[in-house]
Backbone bond lengths (Angstrom), bond angles and torsions (degrees), N, CA, C in turn:
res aa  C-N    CA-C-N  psi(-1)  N-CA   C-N-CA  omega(-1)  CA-C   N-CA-C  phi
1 X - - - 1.427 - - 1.519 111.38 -
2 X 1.081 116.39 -174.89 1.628 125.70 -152.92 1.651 85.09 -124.73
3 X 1.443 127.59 130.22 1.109 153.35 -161.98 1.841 91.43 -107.99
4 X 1.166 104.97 152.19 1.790 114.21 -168.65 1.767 93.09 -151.41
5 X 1.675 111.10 167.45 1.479 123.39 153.16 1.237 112.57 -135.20
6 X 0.696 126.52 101.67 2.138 134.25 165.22 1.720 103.90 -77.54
7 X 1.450 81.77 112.52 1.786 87.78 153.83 1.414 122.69 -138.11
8 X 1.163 123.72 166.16 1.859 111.62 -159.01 1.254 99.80 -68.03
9 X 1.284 109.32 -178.33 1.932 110.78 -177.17 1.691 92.00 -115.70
10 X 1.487 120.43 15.85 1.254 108.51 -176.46 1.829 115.31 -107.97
11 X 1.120 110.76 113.07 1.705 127.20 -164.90 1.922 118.41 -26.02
12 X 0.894 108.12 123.83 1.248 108.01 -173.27 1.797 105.55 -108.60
13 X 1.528 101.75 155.70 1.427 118.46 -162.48 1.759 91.69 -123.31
14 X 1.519 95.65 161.91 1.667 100.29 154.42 1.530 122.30 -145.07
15 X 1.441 100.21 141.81 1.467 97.21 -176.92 1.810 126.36 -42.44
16 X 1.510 109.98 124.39 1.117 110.72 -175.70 1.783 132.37 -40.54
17 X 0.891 130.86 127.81 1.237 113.54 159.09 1.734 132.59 -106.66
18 X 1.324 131.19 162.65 1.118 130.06 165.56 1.602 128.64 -52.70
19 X 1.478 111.50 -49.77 1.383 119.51 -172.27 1.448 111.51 -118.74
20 X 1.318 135.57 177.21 1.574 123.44 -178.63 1.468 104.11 -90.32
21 X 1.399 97.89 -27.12 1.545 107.12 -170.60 1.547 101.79 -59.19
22 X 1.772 134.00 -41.34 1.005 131.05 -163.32 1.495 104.15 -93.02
23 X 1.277 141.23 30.60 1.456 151.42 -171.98 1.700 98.79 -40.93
24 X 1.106 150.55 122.91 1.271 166.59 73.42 1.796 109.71 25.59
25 X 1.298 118.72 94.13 0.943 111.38 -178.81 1.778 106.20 -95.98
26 X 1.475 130.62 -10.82 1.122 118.06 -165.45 1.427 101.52 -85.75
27 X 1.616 110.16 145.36 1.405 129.33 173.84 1.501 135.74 -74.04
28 X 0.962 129.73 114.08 1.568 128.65 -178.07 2.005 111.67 -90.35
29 X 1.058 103.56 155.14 1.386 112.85 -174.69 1.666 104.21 -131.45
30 X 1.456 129.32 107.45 1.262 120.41 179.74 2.085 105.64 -88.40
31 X 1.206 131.23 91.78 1.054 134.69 -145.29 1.118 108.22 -80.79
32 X 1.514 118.24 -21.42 1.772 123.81 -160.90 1.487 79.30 -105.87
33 X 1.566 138.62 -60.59 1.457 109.06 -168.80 1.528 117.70 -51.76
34 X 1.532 106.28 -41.63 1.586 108.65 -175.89 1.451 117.39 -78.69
35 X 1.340 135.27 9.41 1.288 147.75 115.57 1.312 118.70 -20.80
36 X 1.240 126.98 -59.71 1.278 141.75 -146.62 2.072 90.69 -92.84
37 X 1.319 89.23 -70.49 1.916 100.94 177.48 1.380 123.42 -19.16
38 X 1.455 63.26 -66.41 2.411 97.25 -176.50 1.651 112.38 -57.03
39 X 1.443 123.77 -6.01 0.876 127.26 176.70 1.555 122.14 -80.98
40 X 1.517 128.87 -7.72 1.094 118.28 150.34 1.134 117.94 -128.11
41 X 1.407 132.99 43.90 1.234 145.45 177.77 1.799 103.49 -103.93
42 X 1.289 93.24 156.48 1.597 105.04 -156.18 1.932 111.13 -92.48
43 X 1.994 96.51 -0.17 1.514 99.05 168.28 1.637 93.13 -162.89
44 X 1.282 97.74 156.15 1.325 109.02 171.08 1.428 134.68 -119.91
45 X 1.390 90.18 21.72 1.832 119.15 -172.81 1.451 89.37 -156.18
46 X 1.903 98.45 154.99 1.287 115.02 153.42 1.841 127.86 -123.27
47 X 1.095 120.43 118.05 1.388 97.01 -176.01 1.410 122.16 -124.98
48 X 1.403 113.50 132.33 1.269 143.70 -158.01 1.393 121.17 -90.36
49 X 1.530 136.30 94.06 1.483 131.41 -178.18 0.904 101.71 -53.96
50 X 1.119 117.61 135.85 1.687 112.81 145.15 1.616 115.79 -92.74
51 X 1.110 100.07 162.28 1.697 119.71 -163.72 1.512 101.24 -76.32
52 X 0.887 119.82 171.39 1.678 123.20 -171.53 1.435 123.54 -84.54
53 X 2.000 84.46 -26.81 1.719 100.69 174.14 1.627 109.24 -77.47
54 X 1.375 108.13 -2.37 1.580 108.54 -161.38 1.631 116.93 44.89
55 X 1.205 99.60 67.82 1.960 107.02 -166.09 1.460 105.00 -125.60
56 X 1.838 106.24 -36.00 1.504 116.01 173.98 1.304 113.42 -178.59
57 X 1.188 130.97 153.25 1.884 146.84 -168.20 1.749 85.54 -82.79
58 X 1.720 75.99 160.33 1.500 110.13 174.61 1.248 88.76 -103.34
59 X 1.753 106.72 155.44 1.242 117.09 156.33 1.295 118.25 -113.29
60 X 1.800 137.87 153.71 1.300 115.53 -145.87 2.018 78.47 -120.97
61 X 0.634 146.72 -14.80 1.749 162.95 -164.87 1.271 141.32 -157.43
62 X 1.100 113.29 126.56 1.628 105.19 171.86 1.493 138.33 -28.19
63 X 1.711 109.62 -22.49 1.295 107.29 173.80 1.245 119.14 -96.58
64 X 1.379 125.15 -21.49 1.427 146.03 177.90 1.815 101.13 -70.54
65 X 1.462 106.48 -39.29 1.673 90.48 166.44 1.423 131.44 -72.43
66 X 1.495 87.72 -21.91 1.709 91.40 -173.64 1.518 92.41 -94.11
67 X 1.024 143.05 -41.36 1.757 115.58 140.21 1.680 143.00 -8.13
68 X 1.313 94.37 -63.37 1.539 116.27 149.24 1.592 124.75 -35.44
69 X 1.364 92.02 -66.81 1.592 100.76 -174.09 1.252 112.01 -67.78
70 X 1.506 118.01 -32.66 1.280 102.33 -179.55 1.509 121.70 -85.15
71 X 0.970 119.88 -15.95 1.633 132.13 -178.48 1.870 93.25 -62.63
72 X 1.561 99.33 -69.84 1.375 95.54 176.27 1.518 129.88 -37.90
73 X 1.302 118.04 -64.56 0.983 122.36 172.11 1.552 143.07 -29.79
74 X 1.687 102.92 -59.46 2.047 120.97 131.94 1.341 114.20 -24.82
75 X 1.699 102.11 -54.23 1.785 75.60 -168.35 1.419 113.29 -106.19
76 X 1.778 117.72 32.18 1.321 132.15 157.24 1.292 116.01 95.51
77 X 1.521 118.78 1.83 1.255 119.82 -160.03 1.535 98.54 -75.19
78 X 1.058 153.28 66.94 1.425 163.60 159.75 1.736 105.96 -12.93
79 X 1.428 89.34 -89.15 1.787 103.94 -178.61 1.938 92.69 -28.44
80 X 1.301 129.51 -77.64 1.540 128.05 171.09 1.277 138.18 -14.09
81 X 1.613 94.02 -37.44 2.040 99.46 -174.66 1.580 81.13 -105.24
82 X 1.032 142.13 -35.27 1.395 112.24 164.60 1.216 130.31 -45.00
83 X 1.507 116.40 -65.47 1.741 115.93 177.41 1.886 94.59 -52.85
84 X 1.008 129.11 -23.52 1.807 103.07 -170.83 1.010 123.71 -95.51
85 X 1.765 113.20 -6.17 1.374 135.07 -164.66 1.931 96.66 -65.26
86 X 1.276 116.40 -28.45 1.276 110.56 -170.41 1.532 97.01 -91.85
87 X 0.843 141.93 39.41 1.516 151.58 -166.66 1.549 108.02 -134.47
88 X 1.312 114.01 -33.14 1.506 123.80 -165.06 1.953 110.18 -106.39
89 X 1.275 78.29 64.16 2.253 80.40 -170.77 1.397 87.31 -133.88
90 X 1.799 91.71 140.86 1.547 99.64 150.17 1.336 113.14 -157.27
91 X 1.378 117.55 174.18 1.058 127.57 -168.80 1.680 131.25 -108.98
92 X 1.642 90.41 4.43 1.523 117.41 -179.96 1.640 120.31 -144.74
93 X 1.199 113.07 146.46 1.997 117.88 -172.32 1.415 84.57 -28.68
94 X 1.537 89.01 151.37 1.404 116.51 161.27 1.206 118.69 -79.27
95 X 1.242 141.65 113.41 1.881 138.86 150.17 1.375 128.18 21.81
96 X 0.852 179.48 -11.38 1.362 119.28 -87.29 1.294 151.55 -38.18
97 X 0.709 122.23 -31.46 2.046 141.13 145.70 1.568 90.80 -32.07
98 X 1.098 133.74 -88.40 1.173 140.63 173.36 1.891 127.14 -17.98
99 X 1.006 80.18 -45.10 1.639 104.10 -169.34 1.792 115.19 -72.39
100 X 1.569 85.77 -63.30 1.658 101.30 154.56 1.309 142.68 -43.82
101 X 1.276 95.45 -35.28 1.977 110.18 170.18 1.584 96.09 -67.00
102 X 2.029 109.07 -69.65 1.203 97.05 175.20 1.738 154.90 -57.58
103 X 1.365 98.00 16.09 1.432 111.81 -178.71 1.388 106.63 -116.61
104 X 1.654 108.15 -1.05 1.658 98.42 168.95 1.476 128.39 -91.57
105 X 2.035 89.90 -4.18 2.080 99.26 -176.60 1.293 96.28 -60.51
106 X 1.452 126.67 -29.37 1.300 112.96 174.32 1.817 136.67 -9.78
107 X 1.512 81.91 -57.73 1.976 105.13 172.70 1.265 102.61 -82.05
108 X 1.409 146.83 18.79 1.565 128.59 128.90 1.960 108.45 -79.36
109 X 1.149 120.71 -21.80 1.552 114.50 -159.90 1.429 99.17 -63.17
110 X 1.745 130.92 -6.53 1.254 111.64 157.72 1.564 136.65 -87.68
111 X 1.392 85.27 5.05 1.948 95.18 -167.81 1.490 96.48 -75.09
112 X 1.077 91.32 123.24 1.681 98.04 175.11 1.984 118.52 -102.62
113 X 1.224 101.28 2.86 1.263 106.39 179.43 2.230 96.40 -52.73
114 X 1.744 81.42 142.53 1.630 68.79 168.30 1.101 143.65 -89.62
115 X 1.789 100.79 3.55 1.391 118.82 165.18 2.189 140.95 -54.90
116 X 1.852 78.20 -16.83 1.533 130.97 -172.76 1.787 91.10 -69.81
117 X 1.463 123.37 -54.21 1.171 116.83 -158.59 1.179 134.63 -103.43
């Protein structure tokens, strides 16, 4: 069978830290605001093939990458949002679905790791 990853389409946070060095990789889910969000968005899951080599997911849309990227990114995987960064282009307004993902990279612009830049 064909192996998949589903993760919610609703924005995830991480507990703050003091220093960059101590970065917080675990994920938070605010469920009752993203209740409310998710209500006119066009999915409320994303799901991700994985490749046959099991090496890395497909992405099926522009918003599901920038999904991608940001999950990765939280949980530091650097080398990752690089290879996907060329995945996340377009040439027309963003969605809203779309838009929203992209206004949450925001909460990497403090990671100061220099792997970040």
């Amino acid at each position: 069978g064909e192996a998949s990853v589903l993760t919610p389409a609703c924005l995830p946070f991480r507990s703050p830290s003091k220093t960059w060095q101590k970065i917080r990789t675990e994920l938070h889910f605010n469920h009752r605001e993203d209740a409310r969000l998710l209500g006119g968005m066009s999915v409320r899951q994303y799901i991700y093939p994985v490749h046959i080599s099991v090496q890395f997911l497909f992405t099926q849309t522009l918003a599901s990458a920038l999904n991608l990227l940001l999950l990765r990114f939280l949980n530091l995987q650097y080398a990752e949002v690089f290879k996907l960064a060329d995945c996340c282009v377009c040439d027309t307004a963003l969605s809203p679905e779309e838009a929203r993902t992209f206004s949450q990279l925001k909460m990497v612009a403090a990671d100061m790791s220099p792997d970040a830049h």
